[in-house]
N, C-alpha and C positions, 0 to 999 in steps of 0.2 A: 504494500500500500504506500500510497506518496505521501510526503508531509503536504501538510494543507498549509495554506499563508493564515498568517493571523486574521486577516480581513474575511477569510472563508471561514475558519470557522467562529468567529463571530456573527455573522451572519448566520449559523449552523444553528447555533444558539437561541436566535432571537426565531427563528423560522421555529424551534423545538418548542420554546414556548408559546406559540401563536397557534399551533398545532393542539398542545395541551390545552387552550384556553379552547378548543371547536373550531379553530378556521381550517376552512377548507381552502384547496385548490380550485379556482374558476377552472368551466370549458376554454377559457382562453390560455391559460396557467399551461392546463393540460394539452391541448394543441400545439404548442411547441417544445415539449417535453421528449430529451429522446426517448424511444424504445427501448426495452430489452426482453427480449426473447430465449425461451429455453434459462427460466433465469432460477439461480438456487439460491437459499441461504449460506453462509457461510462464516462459522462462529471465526473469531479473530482475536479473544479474550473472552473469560468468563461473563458471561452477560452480555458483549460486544458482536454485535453480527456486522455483514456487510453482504450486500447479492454480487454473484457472478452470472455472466450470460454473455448473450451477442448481443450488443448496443446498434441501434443505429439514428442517427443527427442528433451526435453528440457534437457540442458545440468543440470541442476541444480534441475528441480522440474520434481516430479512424473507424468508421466502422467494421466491427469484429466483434472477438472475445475480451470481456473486461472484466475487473473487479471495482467495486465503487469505493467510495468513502463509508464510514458507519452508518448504519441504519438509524434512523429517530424515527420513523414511522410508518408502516405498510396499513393500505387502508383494509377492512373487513372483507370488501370484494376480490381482493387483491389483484388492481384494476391500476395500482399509483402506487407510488412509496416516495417517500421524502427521504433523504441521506446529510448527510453535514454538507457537502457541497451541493447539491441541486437535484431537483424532480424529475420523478423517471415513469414515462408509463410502462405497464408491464401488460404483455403477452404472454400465451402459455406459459409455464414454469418447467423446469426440466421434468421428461416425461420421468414417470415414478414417484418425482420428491412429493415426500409430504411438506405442508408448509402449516407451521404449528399457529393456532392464535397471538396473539401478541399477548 
């Protein structure tokens, strides 16, 4: 995993708590959100996840196979997840994985 700039994850932070207080992601939020597909959890420390998958329009990396920054939040549908640096839609999940409630 990469270090993150201070600036991201501060912003990490302030998104984890807007999240805890019920805000959601708009249709517009989620419209430009990469993808990821075939995507799994992926513990990283005790308590600590992060999803792996194939990304794609990611503003920064090529599309392929990625791992994210930390998880702050997978929604019920598991349709979106928020990570410390930025929102991701999600597509199918790797075939097999179970994906435990939050």
């Amino acid at each position: 995993m990469s270090r993150l700039s201070r600036q991201t994850a501060v912003a990490g932070l302030r998104a984890a708590r807007r999240l805890h207080e019920g805000e959601r992601p708009t249709n517009a939020d989620l419209a430009v959100a990469p993808l990821l597909e075939g995507w799994a959890l992926e513990e990283v420390a005790p308590g600590l996840f992060r999803l792996v998958g194939v990304v794609t329009g990611h503003p920064l990396l090529a599309d392929g196979w990625c791992s994210t920054s930390v998880l702050l939040f997978i929604d019920a549908d598991r349709t979106w997840a928020r990570t410390v640096s930025r929102l991701y839609r999600l597509g199918m999940p790797l075939a097999g994985e179970q994906v435990t409630p939050q």
